[in-house]
N, C-alpha and C positions, 0 to 999 in steps of 0.2 A: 171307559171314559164317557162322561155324557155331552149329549147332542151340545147343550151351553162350553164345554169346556174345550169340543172337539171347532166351535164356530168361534171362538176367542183366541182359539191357537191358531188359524185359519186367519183370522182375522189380525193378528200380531204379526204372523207370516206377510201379509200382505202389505199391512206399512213399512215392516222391513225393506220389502223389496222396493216399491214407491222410492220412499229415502233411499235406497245404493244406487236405482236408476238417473234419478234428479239431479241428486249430489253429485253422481257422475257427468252427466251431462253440463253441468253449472260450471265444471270445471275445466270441460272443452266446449263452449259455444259461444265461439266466435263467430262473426259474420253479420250481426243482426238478426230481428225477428225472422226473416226469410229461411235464414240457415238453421235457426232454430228449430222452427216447426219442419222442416225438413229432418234436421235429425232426429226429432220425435218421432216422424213416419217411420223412422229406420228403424228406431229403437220401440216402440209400441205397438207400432202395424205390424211391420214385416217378421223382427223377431221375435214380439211375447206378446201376438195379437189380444191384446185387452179389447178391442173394440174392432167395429168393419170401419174401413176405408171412407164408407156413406156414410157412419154417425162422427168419426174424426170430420171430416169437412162440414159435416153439419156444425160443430163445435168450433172451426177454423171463422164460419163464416157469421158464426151466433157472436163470440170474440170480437170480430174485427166491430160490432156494433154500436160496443160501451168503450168509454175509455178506460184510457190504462196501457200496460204495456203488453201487445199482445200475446207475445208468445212466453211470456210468464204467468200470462192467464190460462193460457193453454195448457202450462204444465197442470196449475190448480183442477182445472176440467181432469183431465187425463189420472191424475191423482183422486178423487170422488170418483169415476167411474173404474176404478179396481178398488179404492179403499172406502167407499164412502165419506162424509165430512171430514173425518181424521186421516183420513188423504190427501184431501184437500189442502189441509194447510200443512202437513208433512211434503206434499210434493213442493208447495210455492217456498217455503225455508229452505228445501236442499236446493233447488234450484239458485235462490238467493244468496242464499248463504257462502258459497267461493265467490265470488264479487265482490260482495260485500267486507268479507275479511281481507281480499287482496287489494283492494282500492281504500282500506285503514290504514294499510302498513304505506300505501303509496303515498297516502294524506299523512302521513307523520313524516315521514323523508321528505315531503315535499316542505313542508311546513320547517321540520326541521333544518331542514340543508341549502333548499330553497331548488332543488333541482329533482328529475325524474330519470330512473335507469333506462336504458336503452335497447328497447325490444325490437326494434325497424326489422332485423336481418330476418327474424323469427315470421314477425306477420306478413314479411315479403310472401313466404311459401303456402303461409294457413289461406291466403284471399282463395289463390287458384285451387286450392284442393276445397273450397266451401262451394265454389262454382257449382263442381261437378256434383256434389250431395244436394245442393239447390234442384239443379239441373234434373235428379235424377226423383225427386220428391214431385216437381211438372210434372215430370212426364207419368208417373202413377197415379198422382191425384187430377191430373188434366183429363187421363181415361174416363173415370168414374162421374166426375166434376160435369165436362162436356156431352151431355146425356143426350141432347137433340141437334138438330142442326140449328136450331133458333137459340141453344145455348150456344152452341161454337160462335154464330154471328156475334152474341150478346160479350164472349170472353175479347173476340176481334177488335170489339170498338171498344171497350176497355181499356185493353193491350196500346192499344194506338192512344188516348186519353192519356194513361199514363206515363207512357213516352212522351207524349206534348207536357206534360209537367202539371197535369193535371191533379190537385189534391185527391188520395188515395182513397180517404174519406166518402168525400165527395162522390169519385168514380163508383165507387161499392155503394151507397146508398143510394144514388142514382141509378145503377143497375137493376137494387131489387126490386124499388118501385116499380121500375117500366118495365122489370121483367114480371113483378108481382102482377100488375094489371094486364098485359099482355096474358100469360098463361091464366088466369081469373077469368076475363073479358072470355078466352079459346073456351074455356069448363063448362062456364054458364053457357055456353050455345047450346049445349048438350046438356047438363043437367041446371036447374036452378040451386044455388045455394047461396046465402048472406051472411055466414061466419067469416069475422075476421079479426085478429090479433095484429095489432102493432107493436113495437119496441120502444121503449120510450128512454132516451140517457136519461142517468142522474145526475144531478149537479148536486156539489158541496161547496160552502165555502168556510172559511174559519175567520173568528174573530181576532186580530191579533193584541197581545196585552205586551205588558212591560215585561216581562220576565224572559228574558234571551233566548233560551231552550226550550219554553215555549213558543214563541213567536216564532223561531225556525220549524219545530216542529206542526202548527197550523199552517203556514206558509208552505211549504211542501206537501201535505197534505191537500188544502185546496191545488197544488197544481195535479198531484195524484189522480184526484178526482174531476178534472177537466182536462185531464193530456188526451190527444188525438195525436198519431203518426207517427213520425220516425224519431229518431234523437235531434235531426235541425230545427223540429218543431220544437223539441223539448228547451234545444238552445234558445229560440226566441223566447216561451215562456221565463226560464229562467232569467233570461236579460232584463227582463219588464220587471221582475220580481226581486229582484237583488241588485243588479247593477245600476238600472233608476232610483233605489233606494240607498245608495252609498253601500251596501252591505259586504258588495266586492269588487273590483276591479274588474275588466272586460275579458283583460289580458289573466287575468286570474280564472274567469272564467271559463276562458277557451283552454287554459290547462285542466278543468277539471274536467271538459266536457273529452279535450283526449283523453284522459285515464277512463273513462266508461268506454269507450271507441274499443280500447287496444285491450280490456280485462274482458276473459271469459264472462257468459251469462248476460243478464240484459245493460243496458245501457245506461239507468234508472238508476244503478250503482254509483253512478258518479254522483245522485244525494248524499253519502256515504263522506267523498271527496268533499263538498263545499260542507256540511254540515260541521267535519272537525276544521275547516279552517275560522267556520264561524265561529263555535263553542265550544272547542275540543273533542275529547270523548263522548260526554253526554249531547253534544250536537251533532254527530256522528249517526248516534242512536237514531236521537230524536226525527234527522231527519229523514235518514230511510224507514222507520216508522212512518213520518208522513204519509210519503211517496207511493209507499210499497199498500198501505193499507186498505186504502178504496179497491182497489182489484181483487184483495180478499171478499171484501163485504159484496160486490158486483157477483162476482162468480157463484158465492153461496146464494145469493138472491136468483142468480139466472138459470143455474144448473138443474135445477129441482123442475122450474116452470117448462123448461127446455120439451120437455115430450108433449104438455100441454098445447104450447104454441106451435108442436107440429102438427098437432089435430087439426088447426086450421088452415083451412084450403089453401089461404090466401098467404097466409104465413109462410107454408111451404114449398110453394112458387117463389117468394122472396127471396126465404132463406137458398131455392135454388139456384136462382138467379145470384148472390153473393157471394155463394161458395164458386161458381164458375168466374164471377169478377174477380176473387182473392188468388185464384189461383193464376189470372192472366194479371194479375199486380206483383206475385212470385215472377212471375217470368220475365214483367217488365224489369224489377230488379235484379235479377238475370243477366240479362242486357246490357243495363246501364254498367254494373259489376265488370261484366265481361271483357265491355268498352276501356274499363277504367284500369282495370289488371293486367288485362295482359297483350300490354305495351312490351314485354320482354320478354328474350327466348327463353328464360329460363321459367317464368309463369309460365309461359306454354307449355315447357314440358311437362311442370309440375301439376296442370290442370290434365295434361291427355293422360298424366301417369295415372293419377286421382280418378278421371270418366273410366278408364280402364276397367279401377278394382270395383267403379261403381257399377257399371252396365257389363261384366264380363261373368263366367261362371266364378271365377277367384275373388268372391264378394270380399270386401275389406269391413270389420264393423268400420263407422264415422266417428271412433273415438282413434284408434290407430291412422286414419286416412288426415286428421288434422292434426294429429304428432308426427306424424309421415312427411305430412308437409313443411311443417316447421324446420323441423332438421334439415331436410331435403334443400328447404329455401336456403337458410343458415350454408348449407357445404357449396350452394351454387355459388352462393356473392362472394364466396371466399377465390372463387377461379378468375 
């Protein structure tokens, strides 16, 4: 067999696995980005180390930079560094792709029937078993993360920012400056240098015309391409964008923005939801085409320059500074989660059962520990 044919089998190999990983993942990640990139650590770190621990949080905290939603770009990053470009966008489809298809069939029942099924009993159980994989993704990227004492201080005030309710954003870009110029300012005492790289977002926006599937599909796209933060953020975007516009009811829209909440993978999926209430099928399309699209184009842009902008000094003092912020913004939603969950004995249980298989030698993968949970929740509310 020749060296070409022996590196294209190798290479097929490789997007195979990408796609079973993703896919799989897409299909239990629940939780939000937090839990997300948590179960990536589980699944790419710890079992089928693609990468060290230092160049994932490099990529956690290059991520949180551009918009988009993060931990779908995560996957994209994660997919180019085992598969190259055809990883890339193999890993962000399988990732997308179970939301996307479950949040159709949800948009047709909804549309159709005018009601949604009934999952409550189920995501009773997933919250508290996504704690402890949260939980347990801190405490190994907070090791590596936390590299001096002037990083721990920098995760502290953070941590506290974010609890004050401070945008996530904001606290992360804040950090890496003051931490960027802090360790920059300590370097030059000691040696001189004046290389420096900055980040710069891009903005997009779309023109909108008369033709209904198009103009959902630009409209989604520009918010694609300016979304920051969580899905309450996405809520307000979208309010501004569709509900100011007659395009949908409020009350219409907070059904859509549940069915991204309660569907595995990212939340981004509920475009998926308004899209066919807008235009059917092909609004469907259209508008997780929007949405979804800019994070493609971001990440093939960023990933490549990625080793470049660590060259610079200055850049990665920032980006360390970021990575120790994203990870004390993991923990504030920790926290808040924690707060919010478990109000009940039976979350209790089902989080100490969950920390157990997470932190004990009886490792549970975090695809069994969020079916674990489901059920587990499911048998509790039944007593």
């Amino acid at each position: 067999m020749s060296t070409l044919s022996r590196k294209q089998k190798q290479s097929n190999s490789h997007l195979k696995e990408v796609a079973t990983v993703f896919f799989k993942l897409g299909c239990f990640a629940f939780g939000g980005p937090a839990a997300h990139i948590a179960m990536m650590e589980s699944e790419i770190i710890q079992k089928r180390k693609w990468m060290t621990q230092e160049h994932f949080l490099d990529l956690i905290g290059a991520t949180n930079l551009i918009p988009g939603p993060n931990s779908t770009e995560m996957t994209m990053h994660c997919g180019h560094e085992r598969a190259g470009k055809s990883g890339l966008f193999v890993a962000g489809v399988s990732f997308i792709f179970p939301a996307v298809f479950i949040t159709g069939i949800l948009a047709y029942l909804y549309v159709e029937y005018g009601e949604l099924p009934e999952v409550a009993p189920f995501l009773f159980g997933i919250k508290p078993a996504v704690l402890a994989i949260i939980a347990a993704a801190v405490y190994k990227l907070g090791g590596k993360a936390a590299k001096s004492y002037e990083l721990r201080a920098l995760g502290i005030l953070v941590l506290l920012a974010a609890l004050l309710g401070v945008n996530e954003v904001v606290a992360l870009l804040s950090a890496g400056f003051a931490g960027g110029m802090y360790f920059y300012t300590k370097s030059a005492l000691q040696q001189s240098t004046t290389k420096s790289i900055l980040p710069i977002p891009l903005l997009l926006s779309g023109i909108l015309t008369k033709t209904p599937v198009l103009k959902v599909f630009l409209t989604f796209l520009k918010v694609g391409a300016i979304l920051y933060g969580s899905g309450y953020v996405l809520f307000a975007y979208l309010d501004a964008e569709l509900v100011t516009r007659g395009w949908l009811t409020r009350t219409e829209l907070i059904d859509a923005i549940a069915v991204g909440q309660f569907t595995p993978g990212p939340v981004l999926s509920t475009s998926t939801f308004i899209g066919y209430q807008l235009s059917g099928f092909w609004g469907a399309i259209a508008a997780t085409a929007g949405i979804f699209l800019p994070s493609f184009i971001f990440v093939m842009i960023l990933n490549p320059i990625l080793p470049r902008l660590q060259g610079s000094k200055f850049f990665r003092y920032f980006l360390d500074s970021v990575n120790v912020a994203a990870v004390a913004v993991m923990l504030a939603v920790l926290i808040i989660m924690g707060k919010e969950t478990l109000i009940d004995w039976r979350a209790i249980v089902i989080a100490a059962l969950s920390a157990f298989f997470v932190f004990s030698k009886w490792k549970l993968n975090v695809m069994w520990l969020i079916a674990g949970g489901a059920v587990l929740g499911y048998l509790l509310l039944l007593i």
